[in-house]
C-alpha positions in Angstrom: 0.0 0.0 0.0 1.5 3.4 -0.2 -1.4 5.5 1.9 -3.2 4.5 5.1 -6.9 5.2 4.3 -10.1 4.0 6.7 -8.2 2.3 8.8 -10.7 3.0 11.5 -13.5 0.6 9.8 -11.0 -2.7 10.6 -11.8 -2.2 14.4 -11.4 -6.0 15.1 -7.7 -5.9 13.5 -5.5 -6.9 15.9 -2.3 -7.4 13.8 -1.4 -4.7 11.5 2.1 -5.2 9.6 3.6 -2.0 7.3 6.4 -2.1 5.1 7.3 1.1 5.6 9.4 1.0 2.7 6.9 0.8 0.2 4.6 3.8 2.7 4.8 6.8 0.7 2.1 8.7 2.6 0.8 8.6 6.4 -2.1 10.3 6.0 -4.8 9.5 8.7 -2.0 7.5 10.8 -3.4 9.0 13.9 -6.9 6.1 13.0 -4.6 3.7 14.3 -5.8 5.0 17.5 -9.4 3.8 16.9 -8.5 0.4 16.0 -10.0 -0.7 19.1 -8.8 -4.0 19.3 -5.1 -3.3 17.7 -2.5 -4.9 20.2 0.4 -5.2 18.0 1.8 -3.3 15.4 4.4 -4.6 12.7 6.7 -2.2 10.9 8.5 -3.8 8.5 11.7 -1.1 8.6 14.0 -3.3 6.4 12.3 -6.2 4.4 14.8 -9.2 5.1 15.9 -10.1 0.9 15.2 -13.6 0.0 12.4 -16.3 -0.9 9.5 -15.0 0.7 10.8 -11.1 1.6 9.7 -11.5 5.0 9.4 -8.1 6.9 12.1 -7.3 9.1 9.5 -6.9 12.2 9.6 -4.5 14.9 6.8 -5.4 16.9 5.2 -2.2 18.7 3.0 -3.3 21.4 -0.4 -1.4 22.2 1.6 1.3 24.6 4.5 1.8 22.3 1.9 2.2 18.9 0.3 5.2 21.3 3.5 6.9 21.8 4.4 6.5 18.1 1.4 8.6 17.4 2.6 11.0 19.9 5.0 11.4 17.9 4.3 11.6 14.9 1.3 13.7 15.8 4.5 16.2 17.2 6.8 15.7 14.3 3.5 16.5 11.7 2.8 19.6 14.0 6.3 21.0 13.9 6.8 20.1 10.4 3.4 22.0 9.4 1.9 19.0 7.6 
């Protein structure tokens, strides 16, 4: 995918993995924070190269995907996005 769009309908997703490589656009990241059943959060930061090109995964458990929106919330306000 390269944009996050209606997120916020999948409220039963629990899972979510993102290659952030292929992201171009976050726009509506912060309807991550209405996934109401989202416990873990997959970015893939560096796709591992081989047979199946399995993500690389940071997992981002349901505190840590909060403070990620923090900041991005922060970096988006400074950056006047």
């Amino acid at each position: 995918i390269t944009e996050i769009k209606n997120l916020e309908s999948l409220v039963n997703l629990e899972t979510l993995y993102l290659d952030t490589n292929q992201l171009k656009s976050l726009k509506n990241f912060e309807s991550l924070e209405k996934l109401e059943k989202l416990y873990v959060l997959f970015l893939g930061m560096n796709p591992i190269e081989g047979e199946e090109k399995q993500f690389a995964k940071d997992n981002i458990e349901r505190e840590e995907v909060k403070k990620l929106l923090q900041s991005y919330r922060e970096w988006k306000y400074e950056n006047g996005k």
